[in-house]
C-alpha positions in Angstrom: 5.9 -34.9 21.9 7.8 -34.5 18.8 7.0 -31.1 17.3 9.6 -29.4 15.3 9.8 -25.4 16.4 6.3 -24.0 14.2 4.3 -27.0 15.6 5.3 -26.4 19.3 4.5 -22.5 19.1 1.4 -24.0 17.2 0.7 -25.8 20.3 1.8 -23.2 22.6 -0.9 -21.4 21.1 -3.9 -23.8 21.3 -3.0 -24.1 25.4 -2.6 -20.4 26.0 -6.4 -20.3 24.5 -7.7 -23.0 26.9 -6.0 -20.9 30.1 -6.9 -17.6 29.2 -8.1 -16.1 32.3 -11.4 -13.5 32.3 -8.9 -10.4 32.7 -7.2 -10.8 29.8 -10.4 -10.8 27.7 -12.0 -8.0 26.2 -15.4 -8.1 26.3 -15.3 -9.6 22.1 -13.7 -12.0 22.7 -9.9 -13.1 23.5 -7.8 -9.8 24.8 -5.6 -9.5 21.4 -3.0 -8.1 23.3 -2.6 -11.7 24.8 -2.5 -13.8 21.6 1.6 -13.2 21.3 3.5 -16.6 22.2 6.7 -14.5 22.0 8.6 -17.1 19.5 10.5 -14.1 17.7 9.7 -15.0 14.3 9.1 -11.1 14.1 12.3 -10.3 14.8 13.9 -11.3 11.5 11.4 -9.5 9.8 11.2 -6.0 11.4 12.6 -3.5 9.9 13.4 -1.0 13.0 14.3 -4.0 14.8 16.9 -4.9 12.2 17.5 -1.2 12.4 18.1 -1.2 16.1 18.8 -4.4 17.7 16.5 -3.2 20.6 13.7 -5.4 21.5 10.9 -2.9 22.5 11.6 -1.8 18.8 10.1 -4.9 17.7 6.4 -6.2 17.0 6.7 -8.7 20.3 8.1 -5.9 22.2 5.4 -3.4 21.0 2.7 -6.0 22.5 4.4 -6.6 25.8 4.5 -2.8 26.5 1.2 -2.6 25.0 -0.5 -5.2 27.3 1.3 -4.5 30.2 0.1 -0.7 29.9 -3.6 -2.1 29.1 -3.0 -4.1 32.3 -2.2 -1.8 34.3 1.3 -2.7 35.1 3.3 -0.4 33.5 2.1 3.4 33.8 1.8 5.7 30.4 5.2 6.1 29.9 7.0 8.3 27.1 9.3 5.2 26.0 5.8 3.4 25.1 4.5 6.4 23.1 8.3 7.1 21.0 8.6 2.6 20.1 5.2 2.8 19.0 5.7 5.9 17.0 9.1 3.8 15.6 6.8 1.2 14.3 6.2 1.8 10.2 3.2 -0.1 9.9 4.3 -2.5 7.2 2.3 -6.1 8.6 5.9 -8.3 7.6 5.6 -9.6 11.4 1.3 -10.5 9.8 3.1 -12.8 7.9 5.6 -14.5 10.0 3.5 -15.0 12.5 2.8 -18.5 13.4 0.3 -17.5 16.1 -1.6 -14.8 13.6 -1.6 -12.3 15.8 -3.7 -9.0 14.2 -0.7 -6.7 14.9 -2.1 -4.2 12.4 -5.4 -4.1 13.6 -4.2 -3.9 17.4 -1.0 -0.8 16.3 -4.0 1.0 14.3 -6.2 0.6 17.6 -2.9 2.0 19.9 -2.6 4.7 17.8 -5.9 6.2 17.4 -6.0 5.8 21.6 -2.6 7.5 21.4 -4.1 10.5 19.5 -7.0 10.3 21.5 -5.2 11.0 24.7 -2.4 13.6 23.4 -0.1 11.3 23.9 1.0 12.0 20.5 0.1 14.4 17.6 0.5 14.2 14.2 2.0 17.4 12.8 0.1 20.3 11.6 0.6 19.5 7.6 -0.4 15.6 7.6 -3.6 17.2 10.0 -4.2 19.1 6.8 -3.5 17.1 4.6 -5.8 14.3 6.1 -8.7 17.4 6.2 -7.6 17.6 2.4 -7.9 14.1 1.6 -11.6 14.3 3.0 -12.6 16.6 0.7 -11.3 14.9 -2.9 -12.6 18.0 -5.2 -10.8 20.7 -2.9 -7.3 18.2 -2.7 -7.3 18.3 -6.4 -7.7 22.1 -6.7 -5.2 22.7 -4.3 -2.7 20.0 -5.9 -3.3 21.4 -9.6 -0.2 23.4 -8.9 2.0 20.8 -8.0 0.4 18.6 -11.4 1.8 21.8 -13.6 4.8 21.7 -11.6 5.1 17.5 -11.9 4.4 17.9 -15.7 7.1 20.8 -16.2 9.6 18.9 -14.6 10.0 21.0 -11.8 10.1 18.9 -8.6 9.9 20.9 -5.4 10.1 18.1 -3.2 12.7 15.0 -2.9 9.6 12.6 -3.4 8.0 14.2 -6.6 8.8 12.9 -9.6 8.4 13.9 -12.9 4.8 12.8 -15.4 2.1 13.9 -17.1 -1.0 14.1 -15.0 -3.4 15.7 -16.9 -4.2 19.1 -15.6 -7.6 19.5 -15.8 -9.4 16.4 -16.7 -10.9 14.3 -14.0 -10.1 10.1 -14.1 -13.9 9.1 -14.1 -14.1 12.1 -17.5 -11.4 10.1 -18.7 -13.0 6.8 -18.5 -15.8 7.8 -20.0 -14.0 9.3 -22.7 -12.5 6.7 -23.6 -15.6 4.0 -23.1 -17.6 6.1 -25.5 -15.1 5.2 -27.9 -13.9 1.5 -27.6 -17.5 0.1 -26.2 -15.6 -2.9 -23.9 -18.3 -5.7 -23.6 -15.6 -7.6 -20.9 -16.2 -8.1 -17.0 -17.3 -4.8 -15.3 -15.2 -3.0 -12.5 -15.3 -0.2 -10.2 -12.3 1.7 -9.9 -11.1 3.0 -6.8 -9.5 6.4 -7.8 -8.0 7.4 -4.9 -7.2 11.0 -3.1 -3.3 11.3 -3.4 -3.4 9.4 -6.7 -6.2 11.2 -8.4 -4.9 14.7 -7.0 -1.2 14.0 -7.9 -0.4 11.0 -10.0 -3.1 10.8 -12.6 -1.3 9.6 -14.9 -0.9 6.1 -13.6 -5.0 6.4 -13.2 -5.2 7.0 -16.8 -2.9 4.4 -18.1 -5.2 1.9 -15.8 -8.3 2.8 -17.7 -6.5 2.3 -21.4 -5.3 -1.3 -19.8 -7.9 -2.2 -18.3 -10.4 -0.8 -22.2 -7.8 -2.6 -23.8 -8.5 -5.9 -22.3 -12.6 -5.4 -22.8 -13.4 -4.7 -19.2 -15.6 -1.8 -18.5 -14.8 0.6 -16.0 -17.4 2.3 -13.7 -16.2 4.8 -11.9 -18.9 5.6 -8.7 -19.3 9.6 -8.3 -19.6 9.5 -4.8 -16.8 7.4 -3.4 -14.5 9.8 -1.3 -10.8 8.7 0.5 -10.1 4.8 1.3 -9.1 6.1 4.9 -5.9 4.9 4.7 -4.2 8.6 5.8 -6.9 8.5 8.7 -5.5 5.2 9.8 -1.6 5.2 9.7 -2.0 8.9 11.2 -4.2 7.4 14.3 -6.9 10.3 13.6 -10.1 10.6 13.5 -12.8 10.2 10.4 -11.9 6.4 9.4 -15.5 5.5 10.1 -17.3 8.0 7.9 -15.0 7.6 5.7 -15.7 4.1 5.1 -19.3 4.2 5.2 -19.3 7.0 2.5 -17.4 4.5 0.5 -19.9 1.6 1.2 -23.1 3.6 0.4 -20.2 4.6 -3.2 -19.7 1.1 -3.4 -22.0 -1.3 -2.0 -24.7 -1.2 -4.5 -22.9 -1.5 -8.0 -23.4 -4.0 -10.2 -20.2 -5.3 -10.9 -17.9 -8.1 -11.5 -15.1 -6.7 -9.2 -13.8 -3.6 -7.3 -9.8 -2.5 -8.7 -7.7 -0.4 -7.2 -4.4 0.2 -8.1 -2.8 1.5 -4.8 -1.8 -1.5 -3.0 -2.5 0.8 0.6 -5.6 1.8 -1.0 -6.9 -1.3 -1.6 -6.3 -2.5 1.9 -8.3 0.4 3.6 -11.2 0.2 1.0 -11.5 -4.0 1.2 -12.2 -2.9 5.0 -14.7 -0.6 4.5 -16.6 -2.9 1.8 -15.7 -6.3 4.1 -19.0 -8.6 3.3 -19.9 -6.6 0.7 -17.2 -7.1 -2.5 -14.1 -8.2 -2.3 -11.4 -5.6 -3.4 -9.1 -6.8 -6.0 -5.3 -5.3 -6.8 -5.7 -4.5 -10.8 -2.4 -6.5 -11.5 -4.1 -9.3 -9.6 -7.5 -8.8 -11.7 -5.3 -8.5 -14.9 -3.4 -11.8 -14.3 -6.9 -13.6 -14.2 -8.4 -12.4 -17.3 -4.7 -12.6 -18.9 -3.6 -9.2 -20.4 -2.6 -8.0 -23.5 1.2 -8.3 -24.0 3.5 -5.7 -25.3 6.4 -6.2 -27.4 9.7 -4.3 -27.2 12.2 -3.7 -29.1 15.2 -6.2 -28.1 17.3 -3.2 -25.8 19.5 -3.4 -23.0 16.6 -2.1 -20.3 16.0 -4.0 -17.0 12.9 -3.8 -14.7 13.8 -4.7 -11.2 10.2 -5.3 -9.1 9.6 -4.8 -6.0 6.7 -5.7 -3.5 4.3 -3.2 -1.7 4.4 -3.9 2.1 0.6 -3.7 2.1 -0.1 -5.7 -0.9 1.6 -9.0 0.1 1.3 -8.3 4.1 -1.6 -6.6 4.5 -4.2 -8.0 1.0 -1.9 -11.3 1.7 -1.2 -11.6 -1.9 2.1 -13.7 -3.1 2.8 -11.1 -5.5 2.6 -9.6 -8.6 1.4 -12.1 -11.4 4.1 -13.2 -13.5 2.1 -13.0 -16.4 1.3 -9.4 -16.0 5.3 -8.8 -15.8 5.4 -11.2 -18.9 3.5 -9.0 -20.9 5.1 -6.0 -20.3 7.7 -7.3 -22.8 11.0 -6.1 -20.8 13.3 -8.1 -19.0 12.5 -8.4 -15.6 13.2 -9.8 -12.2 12.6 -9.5 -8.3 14.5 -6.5 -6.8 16.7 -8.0 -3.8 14.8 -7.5 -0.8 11.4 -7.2 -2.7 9.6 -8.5 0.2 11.1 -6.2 2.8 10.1 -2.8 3.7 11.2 0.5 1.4 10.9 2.7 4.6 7.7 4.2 3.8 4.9 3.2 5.9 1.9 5.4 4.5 3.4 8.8 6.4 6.5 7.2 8.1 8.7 8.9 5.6 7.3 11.9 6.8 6.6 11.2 10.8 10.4 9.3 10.7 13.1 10.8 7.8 16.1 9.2 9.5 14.7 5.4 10.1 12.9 5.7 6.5 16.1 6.9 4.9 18.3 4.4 6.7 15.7 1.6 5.6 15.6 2.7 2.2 19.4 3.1 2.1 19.3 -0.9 2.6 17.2 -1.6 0.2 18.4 0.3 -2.7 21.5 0.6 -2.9 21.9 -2.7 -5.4 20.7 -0.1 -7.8 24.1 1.8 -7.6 25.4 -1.7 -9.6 22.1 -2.8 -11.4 22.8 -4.4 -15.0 20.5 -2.6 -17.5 20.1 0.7 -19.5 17.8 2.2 -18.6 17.6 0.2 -15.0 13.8 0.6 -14.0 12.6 0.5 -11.0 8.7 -0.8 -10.9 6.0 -1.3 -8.0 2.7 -1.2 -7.4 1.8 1.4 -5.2 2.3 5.3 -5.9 3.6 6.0 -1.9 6.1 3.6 -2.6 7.1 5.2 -5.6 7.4 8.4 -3.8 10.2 7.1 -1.5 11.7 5.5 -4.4 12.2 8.5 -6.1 13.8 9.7 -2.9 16.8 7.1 -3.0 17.8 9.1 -6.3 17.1 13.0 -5.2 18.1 12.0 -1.6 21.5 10.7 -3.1 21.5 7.1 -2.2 21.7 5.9 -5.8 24.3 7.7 -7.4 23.4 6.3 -11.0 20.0 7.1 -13.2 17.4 5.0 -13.0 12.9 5.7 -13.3 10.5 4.6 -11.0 7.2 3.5 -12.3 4.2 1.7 -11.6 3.6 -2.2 -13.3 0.6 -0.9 -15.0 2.5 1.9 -16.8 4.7 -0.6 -18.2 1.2 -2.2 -20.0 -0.1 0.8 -21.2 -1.0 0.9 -24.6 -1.0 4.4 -25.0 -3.9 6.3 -26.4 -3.7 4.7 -30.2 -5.0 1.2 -29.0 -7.4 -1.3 -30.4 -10.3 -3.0 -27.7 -9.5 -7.1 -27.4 -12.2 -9.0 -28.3 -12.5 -12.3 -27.1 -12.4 -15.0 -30.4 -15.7 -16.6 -31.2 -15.6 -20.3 -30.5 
């Protein structure tokens, strides 16, 4: 038989199915644990295992211990619980795998039994931050400090970085605000606020509801949605499934053209929740289909270098940001070396695992110590990406000035803008 190496795992695959045996399937179907062919494709991809070198700190290694545990071969055993807390939960193996193994969904299992059984505990603040995230109108009370403190320019904490979140006024008065005003007659979305983001970084919210009225879509913003679960699920605690079916009942009902977020994690968590229901769509991603309005700047020496959100090319299984929508920001732009690979951090790695997170993150950015461009701009698409970003510079790993922003800040139109209306033919 002449397969070349992808073809014979491909094929390795298919007769693995056809000899499964009735203990290694759970009682849905094929055990998932067994689906691994153990080809290694992960390897290359992983970044603890690039880290380390060590094979248990890699996805196949994960799923041997894993299955040998759910077996009963191997007893619980400490060195299971500390490789899968070294995992970050970024999905690169997802997409190298030739099998398509659901690591995600099978690590997000593990953990929550992990939890479960004491085998591990997440640590007191992320338990109450995750209570906080639950409960979006106490989060943003409790985070209006930290908005004066973001909008003063006094940043506490290694990932804060500096904005203008407004203090006081919510995203959805915002939007209306501003619909009342411009009257968009476009495609209608709902827009996923989020917990972190709407508590934190409103700012980037607002400047997706001026690009979003600029380019004649109408933005609804549903009252009662509540967090996308994502916290819930990279933590392994419990709430995920209320969670979600809040945001279904928020959700499932509307009459719209689309669902936007524009957290790449976010927008993850919440397509699970609403799975059969809408489709949840990555504003950039929306934007690039309707085809947004461009700015122009003036001809400087500035360079945006982009880089890709784990969970928005790994885990929504987009190929990336659309190059019109980084067109029409009007800078000069290109692909960050190493876009594709993991920034260190992993929803709460950064927090569950400083050391790997730095050491990842020390990998990826330090091109920025030599970047061309003045200013040198760092852009992405998700605000927990941004965080750790901003902790290359405060952290000292980029010794040279540069700002971290989100794509859709570099489209905003500011608050003197005009409503596109689409020519009459």
């Amino acid at each position: 038989m002449d397969l070349n190496l992808r073809e014979g795992i491909e094929y390795l695959v298919t007769k693995s199915n056809e000899i499964t045996s009735p203990g290694e399937c759970a009682s849905h179907g094929q055990d998932l644990l067994a689906s691994c062919v153990h080809c290694g494709f992960c390897l290359e991809v992983c970044p603890t295992y690039k880290l380390t070198g060590d094979e248990n700190n890699s996805p196949r290694g994960r799923l041997r211990l894993w299955r040998e545990e759910a077996e009963g071969r191997l007893a619980q055993d400490p060195w299971t619980d500390f490789y899968t807390s070294e995992c970050v939960g970024c999905l690169a193996c997802e997409s190298a795998c030739p099998a398509n193994v659901p690591y995600g969904k099978i690590f997000e299992q593990v953990k929550h039994e992990h939890v479960a059984a004491n085998r591990s505990r997440p640590p007191l603040v992320l338990r109450m931050a995750a209570a906080l995230a639950a409960r979006p109108s106490l989060f943003n009370l409790v985070m209006l400090p930290a908005r004066l403190l973001r909008n003063m320019g006094l940043l506490p904490h290694r990932f804060l970085f500096a904005g203008n979140p407004s203090i006081a006024v919510s995203t959805a008065d915002y939007a209306k605000q501003l619909t009342d005003r411009h009257r968009p007659t476009g495609p209608r979305v709902a827009f996923l606020t989020g917990c972190l983001m709407e508590s934190l970084f409103r700012e980037i919210n607002f400047a997706t509801i001026r690009v979003l009225i600029e380019n004649n879509v109408q933005v609804v913003i549903p009252s009662e949605q509540g967090c996308c679960g994502a916290f819930q699920e990279h933590t392994g605690m419990d709430g995920v499934d209320a969670l979600q079916e809040q945001n279904r009942r928020a959700f499932g009902d509307l009459k719209v053209d689309a669902i936007v977020s524009n957290s790449s994690g976010c927008g993850l968590a919440l397509g699970k929740a609403l799975h059969g229901l809408y489709p949840v769509r990555d504003v950039l991603s929306f934007l690039g289909e309707i085809g947004p309005a461009s700015r122009t700047r003036r001809d400087d020496a500035s360079r945006v270098y982009v880089d890709l959100p784990c969970h928005l090319i790994h885990g929504q299984k987009m190929a990336g940001i659309p190059t019109n929508v980084l067109d029409a920001t009007g800078y000069k732009w290109e692909l960050a070396p190493q876009a594709r690979d993991c920034c260190g951090s992993g929803g709460v790695y950064n927090i569950q695992k400083p050391e790997n997170s730095r050491e990842i993150l020390a990998r990826k950015s330090a091109f920025l110590n030599d970047a061309i461009g003045d200013p040198v701009i760092l852009a992405t698409s998700n605000h927990v990406c941004m965080m750790q970003w901003n902790s290359a510079r405060s952290g000292g790993l980029v010794k040279r000035p540069f700002m971290v922003r989100h794509v859709i800040q570099l489209l905003d139109p500011g608050e003197d803008f005009t409503v596109r209306r689409p020519s009459a033919s």
